[in-house]
Each structure stands twice: as structure tokens, then as C-alpha cells.
N, C-alpha and C positions, 0 to 999 in steps of 0.2 A: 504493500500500500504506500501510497504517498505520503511522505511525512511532512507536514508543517514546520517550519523553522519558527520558532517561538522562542524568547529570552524575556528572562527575570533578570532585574536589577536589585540588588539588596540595598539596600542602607546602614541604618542607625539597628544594633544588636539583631541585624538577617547579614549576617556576613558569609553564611555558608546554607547550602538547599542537599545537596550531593553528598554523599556516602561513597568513599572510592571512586571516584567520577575521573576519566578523563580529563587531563589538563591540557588548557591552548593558551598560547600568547601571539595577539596579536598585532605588529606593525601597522601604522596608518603615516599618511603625510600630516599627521599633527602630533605624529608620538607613539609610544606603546601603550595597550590597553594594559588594565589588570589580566591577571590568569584569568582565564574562563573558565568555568567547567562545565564538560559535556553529559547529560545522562537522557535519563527516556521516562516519561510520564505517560502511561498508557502506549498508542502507537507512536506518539510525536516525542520526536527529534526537542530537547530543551538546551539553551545554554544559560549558563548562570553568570552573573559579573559582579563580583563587589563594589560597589561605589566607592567607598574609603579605601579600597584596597582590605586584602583579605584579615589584617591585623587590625584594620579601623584606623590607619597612619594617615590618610592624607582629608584638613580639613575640608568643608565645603566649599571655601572659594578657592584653595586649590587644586578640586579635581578640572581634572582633564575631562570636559564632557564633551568634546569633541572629535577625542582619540577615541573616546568610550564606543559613544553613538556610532561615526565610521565603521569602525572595528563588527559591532554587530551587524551592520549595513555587508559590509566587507565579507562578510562571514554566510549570508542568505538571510538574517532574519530578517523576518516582516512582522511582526507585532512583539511590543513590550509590554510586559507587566511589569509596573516599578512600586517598588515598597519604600514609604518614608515615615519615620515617626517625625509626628505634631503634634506643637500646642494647641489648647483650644482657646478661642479668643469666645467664641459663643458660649456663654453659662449654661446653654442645654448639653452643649458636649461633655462628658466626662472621660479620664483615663481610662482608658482599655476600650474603650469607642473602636471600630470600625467603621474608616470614612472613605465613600469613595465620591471624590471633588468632581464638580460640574465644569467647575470655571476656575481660571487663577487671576492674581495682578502679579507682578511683576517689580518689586524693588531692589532690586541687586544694580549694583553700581562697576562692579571691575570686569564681568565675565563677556568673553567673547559668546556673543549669544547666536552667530547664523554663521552658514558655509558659504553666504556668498555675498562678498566684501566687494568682488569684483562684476564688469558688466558680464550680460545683461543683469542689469538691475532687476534684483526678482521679491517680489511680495507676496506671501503667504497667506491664503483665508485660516484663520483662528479662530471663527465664529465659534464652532466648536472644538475648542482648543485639546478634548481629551478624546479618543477614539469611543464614538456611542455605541459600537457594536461590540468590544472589550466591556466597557461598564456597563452594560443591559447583565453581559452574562454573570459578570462580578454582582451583581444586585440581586441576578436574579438565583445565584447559585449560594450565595450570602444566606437569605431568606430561607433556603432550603433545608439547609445545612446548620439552619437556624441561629445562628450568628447574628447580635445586634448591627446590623450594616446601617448607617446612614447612607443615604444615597444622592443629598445633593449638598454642596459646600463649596464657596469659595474659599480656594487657596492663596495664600499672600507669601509670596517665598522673600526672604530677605536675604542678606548679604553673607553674615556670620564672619566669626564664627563667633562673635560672642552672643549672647542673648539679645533680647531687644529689652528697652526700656517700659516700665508704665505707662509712661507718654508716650511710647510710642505706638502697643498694645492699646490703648483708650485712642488713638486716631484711628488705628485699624479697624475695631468696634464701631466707632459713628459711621463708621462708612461700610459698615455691615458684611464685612470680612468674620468668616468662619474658624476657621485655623492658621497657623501660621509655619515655616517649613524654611529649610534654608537651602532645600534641592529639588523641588517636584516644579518647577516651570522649566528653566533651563535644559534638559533631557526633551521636555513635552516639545520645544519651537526644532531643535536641530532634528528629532525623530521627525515630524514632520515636515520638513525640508527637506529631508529623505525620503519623502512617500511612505513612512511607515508608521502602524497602528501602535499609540501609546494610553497608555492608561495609568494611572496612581490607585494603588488602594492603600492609604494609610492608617497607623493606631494613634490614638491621645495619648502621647505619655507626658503629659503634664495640661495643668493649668497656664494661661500664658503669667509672662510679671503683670502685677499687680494683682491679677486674682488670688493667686498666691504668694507667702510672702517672699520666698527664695527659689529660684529653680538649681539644680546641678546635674550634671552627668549619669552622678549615682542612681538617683532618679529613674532617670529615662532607661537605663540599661535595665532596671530591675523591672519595670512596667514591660520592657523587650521579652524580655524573660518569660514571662508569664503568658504574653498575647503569640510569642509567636509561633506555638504548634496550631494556633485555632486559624495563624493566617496562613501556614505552609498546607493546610490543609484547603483550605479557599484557593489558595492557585490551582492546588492539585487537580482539584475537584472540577475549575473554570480550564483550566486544559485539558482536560478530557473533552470536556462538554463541548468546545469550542469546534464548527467545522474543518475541515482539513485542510479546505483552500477560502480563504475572502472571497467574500461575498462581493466587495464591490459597491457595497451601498453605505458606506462612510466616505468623510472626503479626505481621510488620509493618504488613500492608495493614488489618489489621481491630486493629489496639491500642487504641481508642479503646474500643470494644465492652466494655460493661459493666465501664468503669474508674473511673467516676465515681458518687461521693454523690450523686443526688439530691433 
């Protein structure tokens, strides 16, 4: 049978999916990716990638999400599932939430955010910035498997790597921002500049500042801990379920289609 090329990103305490798995490293014109590892979910072909790198070494604004993204591009895949943990800036959300984001903003200030610096000058539809045929199944395989999944939320990725402020958490809130992340937009513009299917499904592991009094590290690892057999289990379960070949009827696969000046 046809295998689907499908890749998971890990993040914050998902550093590893894979038992014995195959290792790849891959070369790009912007760098080497992390080790990959290769294994099989059902019938489909999976690779996995550490965002941090597989020790958790490299912060958020300096990963390479450029070498990343190529790298799985490079490699065949066509859709991503990427895990991040976040704050919640909404008082409905709580820690150990299951979120999967509608929409993002965008406030990160240093990162190279697109592949194409150069002519033709190309612009991107973001209308729906996260792939809706990846998050149907996430929702809809969420619910099944009976998992508290939230299913819509804006995302606000900042800069990092330090926290953000009160004040800055209470501007994010009036302007009705959901969570907060310092990695799920970044992946989502370049995978789509690649014509390929991205999606976020993130946990709460914290409070953002100000709803709480202090956030730290320890924190968020120990919340990891606890949420993330219920979310390797939601991949599991959304790659199976997934068809074998795209549909075609998101606009990841065809974004490139008349986005460019010529």
C-alpha cells in the first residue's frame, strides 16, 4: 500500500515518539536539521523531529525552523502535526487542556519567517493559517478518545525565550488572545510556503504571568509529564485515521497557486 509521508514535531517535554527508530540527519541550504527518527504508525511511513533538538538545547529563537521545515519538505512529507506547550491567557483554559488553535498572531521580532526573500515576490493566503483537514481529525479523534480537546483558540507566539510580562499577558487578553507559545506560528507560515499540511495541537502547562504568581521551567516539564501519553496517543490514533493520500480540499496543498508577481 501507499504510505503517506506524515511528520510530528515535538517540542517542550515531546522530545522523543520512537522506540528504537531509525535515525536520519538531514542537510538543507539553510543548515542541518535535528536527527529525525523514522518509524511506522499503522500503515504510514512517520518521521519525528525535535524542535529543541533531542536534549531540549536549542532555545526558541534559536531554532532553525527553516532547516527544520526544508528538511521534512526534502525528505517527502506532506503534513505536520506539531506539539507545543502553552500558556493560557483565557481563564476558561486550564493546565492539562488540550488545544487545538484556529488562528495565530504573530509577535516574534528576530526570526526569519519565509523562503522567499527573493523575486518573484510571493504572498501567501493565511486565511486559514492551520490545515482544517488535520484539525477536523484532531477534534474529531480528540472527542472520541475522549480527551478534553478544545477546538478553537487563538494563538499568540512571542519571541522568548524569556516569559512574557503581566502587561504584556493583560494586552494579549483585551485583544482576546487564547494562549500564548513561543513556537506554533513560525513552522505554520514556512510549512505553508511549502504547500504542506500543518497543524498545532497543544497542552496548558501553565497559567500565563499575572494569572499566576511565578511561572518556571519546572512547571511546564512536570505538566509534560503527565499530558503526554494522552497526547502520543491522539497522534497515534489521528494517523491512523487520516487518508492515505490528501484530499485536496484545504489550501495548503495548492498555496503557491497564483501567489506570486510575475
Amino acid at each position: 500500500m501507499e504510505k503517506t509521508r506524515i511528520a510530528v514535531i515535538g517540542g517542550t517535554g515531546f522530545e522523543r515518539f520512537f522506540k528504537n527508530a531509525e535515525q536520519l540527519r538531514l542537510g538543507t541550504p539553510y543548515g542541518i536539521a535535528p536527527t529525525v527518527s523514522m518509524g511506522k504508525i499503522g500503515d504510514k511511513e512517520v518521521m519525528f523531529l525535535p524542535r529543541h533538538g533531542p536534549d531540549h538545547s536549542v532555545p526558541p529563537h534559536r531554532i532553525n525552523y527553516k532547516a527544520n521545515i526544508y528538511a521534512l519538505r526534502k525528505a517527502g512529507v506532506e503534513r505536520i502535526f506539531a506539539v507545543n506547550a502553552v500558556g493560557a491567557i483565557n481563564r476558561d483554559f486550564k493546565p492539562g487542556d488540550i488545544v487545538v488553535p484556529h488562528d495565530f498572531v504573530d509577535f516574534t521580532k528576530l526570526r526569519s519567517t519565509t523562503f522567499y526573500d527573493e523575486a518573484p515576490v510571493t504572498h501567501i493566503d493565511v486565511s486559514k493559517p492551520y490545515c482544517p483537514e488535520i484539525r477536523r481529525q484532531l477534534i474529531d479523534d480528540g472527542k472520541k478518545t475522549g480527551l478534553p480537546v478544545r477546538d478553537k483558540a487563538v494563538l499568540v507566539c512571542t519571541e522568548g525565550p524569556r516569559f512574557e510580562t503581566p502587561a504584556e499577558i493583560e494586552m494579549f487578553r483585551r485583544l482576546d488572545f487564547d494562549i500564548v507559545g513561543m513556537t506554533g506560528t513560525t513552522e505554520a507560515v514556512l510549512a505553508r510556503e511549502l504547500e504542506m499540511c500543518y497543524a498545532n495541537v497543544c497542552f496548558v502547562s501553565n497559567m500565563a504571568a499575572g494569572i499566576q504568581e511565578k511561572l518556571t521551567p519546572l512547571e511546564v516539564s512536570e505538566i509534560s509529564n503527565r499530558i503526554t501519553p494522552r497526547m502520543q496517543q491522539l497522534l497515534i490514533e489521528t494517523i491512523k485515521a487520516l487518508p492515505v493520500k490528501r484530499k485536496g480540499n484545504c489550501p495548503c496543498a495548492h498555496a503557491l497557486r497564483n501567489s506570486r508577481f510575475q
